[in-house]
C-alpha positions, -999 to +999 in steps of 0.1 A: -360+552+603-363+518+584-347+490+588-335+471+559-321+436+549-287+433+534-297+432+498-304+468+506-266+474+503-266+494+472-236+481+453-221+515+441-182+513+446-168+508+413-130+495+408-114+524+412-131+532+444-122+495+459-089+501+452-086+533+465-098+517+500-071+489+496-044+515+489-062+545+510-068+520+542-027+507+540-012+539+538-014+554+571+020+572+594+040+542+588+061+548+558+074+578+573+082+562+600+092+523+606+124+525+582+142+538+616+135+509+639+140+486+610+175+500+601+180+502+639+177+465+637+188+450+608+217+476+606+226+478+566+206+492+532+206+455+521+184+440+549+165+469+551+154+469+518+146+426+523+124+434+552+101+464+531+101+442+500+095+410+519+066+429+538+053+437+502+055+400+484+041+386+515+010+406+515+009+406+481+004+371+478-021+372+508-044+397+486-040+374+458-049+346+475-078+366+493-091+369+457-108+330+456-126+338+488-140+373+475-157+353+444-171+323+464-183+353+487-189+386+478-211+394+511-207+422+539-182+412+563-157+397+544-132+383+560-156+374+591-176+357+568-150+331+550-142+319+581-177+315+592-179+298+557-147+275+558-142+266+598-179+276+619-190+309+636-170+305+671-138+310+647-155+340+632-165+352+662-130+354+673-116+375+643-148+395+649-145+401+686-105+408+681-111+434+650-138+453+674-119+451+704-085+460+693-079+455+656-102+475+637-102+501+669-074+503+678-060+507+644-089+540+637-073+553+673-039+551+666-042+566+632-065+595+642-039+602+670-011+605+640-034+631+625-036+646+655+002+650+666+007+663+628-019+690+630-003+697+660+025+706+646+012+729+628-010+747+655+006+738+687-025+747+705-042+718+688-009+691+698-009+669+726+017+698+755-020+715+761-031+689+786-069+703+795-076+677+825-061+654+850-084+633+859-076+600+884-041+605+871-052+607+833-041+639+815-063+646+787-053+667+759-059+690+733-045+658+706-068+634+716-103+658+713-091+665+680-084+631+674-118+619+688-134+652+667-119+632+634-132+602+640-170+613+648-167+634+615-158+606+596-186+589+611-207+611+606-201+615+568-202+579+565-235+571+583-251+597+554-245+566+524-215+552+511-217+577+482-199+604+503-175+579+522-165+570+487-157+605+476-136+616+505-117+578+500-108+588+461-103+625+464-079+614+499-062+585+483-055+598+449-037+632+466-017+609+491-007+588+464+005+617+446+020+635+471+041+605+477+054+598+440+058+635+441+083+631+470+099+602+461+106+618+424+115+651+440+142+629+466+158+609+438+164+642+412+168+670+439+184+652+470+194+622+462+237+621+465+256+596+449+284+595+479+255+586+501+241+561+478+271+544+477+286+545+513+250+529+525+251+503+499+288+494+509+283+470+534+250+462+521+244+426+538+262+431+569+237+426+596+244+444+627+222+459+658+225+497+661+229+520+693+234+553+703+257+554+732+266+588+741+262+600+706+282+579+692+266+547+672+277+516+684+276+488+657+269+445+674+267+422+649+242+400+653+244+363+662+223+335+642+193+340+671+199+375+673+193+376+634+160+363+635+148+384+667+158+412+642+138+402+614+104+395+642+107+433+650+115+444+614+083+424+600+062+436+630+065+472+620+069+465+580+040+444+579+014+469+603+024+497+577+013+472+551-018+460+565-056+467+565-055+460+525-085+431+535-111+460+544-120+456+512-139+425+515-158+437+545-178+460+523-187+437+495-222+441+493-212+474+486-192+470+454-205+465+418-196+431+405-177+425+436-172+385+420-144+402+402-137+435+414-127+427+446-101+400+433-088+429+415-085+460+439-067+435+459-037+431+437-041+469+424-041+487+456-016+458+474+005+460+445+003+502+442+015+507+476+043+476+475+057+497+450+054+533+468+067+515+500+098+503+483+107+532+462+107+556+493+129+536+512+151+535+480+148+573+480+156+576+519+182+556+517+196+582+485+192+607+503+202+605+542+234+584+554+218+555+576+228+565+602+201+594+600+182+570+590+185+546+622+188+577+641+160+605+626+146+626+655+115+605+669+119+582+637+104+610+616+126+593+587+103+610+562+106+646+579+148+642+576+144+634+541+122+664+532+141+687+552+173+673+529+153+674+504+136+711+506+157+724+537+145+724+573+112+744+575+094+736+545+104+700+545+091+693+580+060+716+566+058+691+537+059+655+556+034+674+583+008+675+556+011+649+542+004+631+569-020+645+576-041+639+544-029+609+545-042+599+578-073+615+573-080+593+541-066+558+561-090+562+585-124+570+564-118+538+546-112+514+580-138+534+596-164+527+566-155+491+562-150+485+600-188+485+605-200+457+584-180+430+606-207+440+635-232+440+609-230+404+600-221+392+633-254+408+646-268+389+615-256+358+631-268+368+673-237+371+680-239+413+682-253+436+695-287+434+676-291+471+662-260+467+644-271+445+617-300+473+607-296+496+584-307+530+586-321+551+557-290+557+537-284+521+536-253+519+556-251+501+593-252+538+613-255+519+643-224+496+641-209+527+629-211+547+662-205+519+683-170+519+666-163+553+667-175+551+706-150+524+714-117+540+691-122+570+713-124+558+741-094+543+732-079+576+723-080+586+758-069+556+772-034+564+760-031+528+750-038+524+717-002+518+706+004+492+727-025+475+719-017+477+682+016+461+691+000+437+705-022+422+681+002+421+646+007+384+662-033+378+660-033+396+626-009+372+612-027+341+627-061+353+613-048+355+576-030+319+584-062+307+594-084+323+565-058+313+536-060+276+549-093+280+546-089+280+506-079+244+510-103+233+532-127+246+509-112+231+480-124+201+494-154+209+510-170+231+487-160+224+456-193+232+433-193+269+449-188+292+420-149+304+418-148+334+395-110+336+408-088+314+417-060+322+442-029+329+423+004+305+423-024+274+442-010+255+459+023+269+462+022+309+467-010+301+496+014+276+513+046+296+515+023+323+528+013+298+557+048+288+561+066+322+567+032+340+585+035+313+613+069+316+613+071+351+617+044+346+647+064+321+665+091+347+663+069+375+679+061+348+706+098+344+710+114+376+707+085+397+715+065+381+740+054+410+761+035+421+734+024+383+712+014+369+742-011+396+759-023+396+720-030+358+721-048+365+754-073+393+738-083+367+713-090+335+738-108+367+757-129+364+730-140+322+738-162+329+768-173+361+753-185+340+721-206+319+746-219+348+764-230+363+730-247+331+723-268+333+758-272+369+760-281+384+721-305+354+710 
């Protein structure tokens, strides 16, 4: 096997490919799914609506801002490497270490775990009631080998050249997409009511906190406080179903005229899915009362829709399906991009040092199965999900950090070539600072059993920097 140097990345994504990551990599289970706890919470169309279109304009002008730091650049790693670039490599470290421990992982685990439950819907045998082992209290299913199975395939494929990762990214991406303009037209012309429509847009801006007390739904309107604890929950799930657009940038070295290009599958695939995101809601909320909506069996709000939309068997059939291809196609793209974090931090000593090789196909196949090792072991652990809820507060503090890094690099760096320029500076970067932190100060607040465990996994990550340091010199 030889070992190459990272100008042996072949730069072989074009455009179109990039942007199907940034779209194929957001668009995971979520979308058929949050609009429950968000209507749960917010309890009207109107703030339901703000908190899906507020998701979409705040990570919209994250990509866009993402764009400056893509030109100055355009090497594997991305994200890890502007703030290696703008701050020093212990604050790199830290995003690094949190993406491999939890982000990055836990994110491939959690998604492969929704393909699993889907598929095994469709073949019970393969769903997650035929437990196969019980071991020191841990019941191992059927779900989570066939979850683990998906991610070592995907691996696989991926560790034989970006070529094929690439084709299974379009060919996934471009159906999902589909599929999901296909449902949403479908909604608005065959199920869409106009009594519903109007009785959910009635009280449009009432805000209220919904419960089901037996059977009945009991309506609390919510207090100033209670308002804004609303909104922290409402973003954490809003903005999780929006995220992973920056994968992008961790394969740079990887896309043709990536000066440009990745600027530009930013806004595309950001801006593609903002618009998919907010038109199903708009479609849910034609075609179920809210109630169902706040209510939908297991918060499968996209299975209660189809089954409106197509009646009961082929609509759950439908949503099944599709989320399955959909989550198929999320996770090649965060399990092909994943790998070049580890790559460049072994770059630096501060991985393990077979990760930053490259094997014959000119892809990191090490860093690759060290991430597929660690997501399923985190498959079995059960725990996945709560570490995802977990680290949404260290998600938001990462892009704080990096975006603030566009002004400290304004200064510092100012003759570093800028073949774009983040959108709306100074003002669209600084609002983005202002309501990120203040949507993480809300998590603290409001949802501290899970923001504060998540600030401990990244200060986890200080004497493991130092460790790194001694250790993989």
């Amino acid at each position: 096997m030889s070992i190459n140097q990272e100008n042996s990345f072949k730069p072989s994504l074009s455009l179109v490919d990039a942007t199907m990551i940034v779209a194929g990599s957001m668009i995971g289970s979520g979308i058929f799914i949050v609009s429950a706890e968000v209507a749960r919470s917010m309890g009207s169309a109107g703030w339901m609506m703000g908190m899906w279109v507020l998701a979409g304009v705040v990570t919209l002008i994250a990509a866009l801002s993402y764009g400056e730091l893509s030109g100055m650049f355009p090497k594997a790693g991305g994200q890890y490497v502007y703030l290696r670039e703008a701050y020093n490599p212990f604050i790199a470290f830290l995003f690094g270490w949190t993406q491999f421990g939890v982000i990055q992982t836990g994110t491939i685990a959690a998604v492969a775990m929704a393909f699993a439950k889907y598929l095994g819907y469709l073949e019970p045998a393969l769903g997650e009631k035929n437990v196969l082992w019980s071991i020191a209290g841990l019941n191992i299913n059927m779900a989570q080998l066939v979850a683990i199975a998906s991610i070592f395939l995907l691996t696989y494929i991926n560790t034989r050249g970006v070529k094929n990762g690439k084709i299974i990214q379009t060919v996934f991406t471009f159906t999902k997409l589909f599929s999901l303009f296909g449902l949403i037209v479908f909604g608005l012309i065959l199920g869409a009511k106009a009594e519903i429509w109007n009785a959910n847009w009635e009280n449009a801006w009432n805000s209220a906190s919904l419960t089901m007390v037996d059977g009945q739904v009991v309506t609390t309107a919510l207090t100033s406080m209670a308002f804004l604890g609303a909104v922290a929950v409402s973003m954490k799930g809003t903005l999780f179903s929006s995220d992973a657009w920056n994968n992008v940038t961790f394969i740079a070295g990887e896309i043709k005229n990536p000066q440009k290009n990745i600027g530009r599958a930013l806004f595309l695939g950001t801006f593609i899915v903002t618009i998919i995101y907010v038109s199903a809601n708009l479609m849910y909320l034609a075609v179920l009362p809210f109630n169902e909506i706040a209510f939908a069996e297991q918060d499968r709000v996209g299975v209660a829709a189809a089954e409106n939309i197509f009646g009961a068997g082929i609509g759950a059939y439908t949503i099944a399906i599709m989320i399955i291809i959909s989550t198929f196609g999320c996770n090649n793209g965060l399990i092909l991009s994943g790998a070049r974090i580890y790559y460049t931090m072994a770059k630096d000593g501060l991985f393990f040092r077979k990760a930053g090789e490259l094997n014959r196909f000119d892809v990191p196949g090490y860093g690759l199965w060290i991430q597929a090792v660690w997501a399923s072991l985190l498959c079995l652990s059960g725990k996945y999900g709560d570490l995802l809820a977990m680290v949404i507060f260290g998600v938001l503090v990462f892009y704080v950090i990096t975006i603030l890094g566009i002004f400290i690099l304004r200064k510092t760096r100012p003759d570093v070539p800028r073949s774009y320029k983040a959108f709306g500076y100074p003002v669209l970067p600084a609002i983005y600072i202002v309501v990120a932190l203040s949507l993480a100060v809300l998590l603290l607040i409001y949802e501290p059993k899970y923001a504060i465990p998540g600030l401990g996994i990244i200060l986890l990550g200080i004497p493991l920097y130092f460790l790194a340091k001694k250790e993989l010199k």
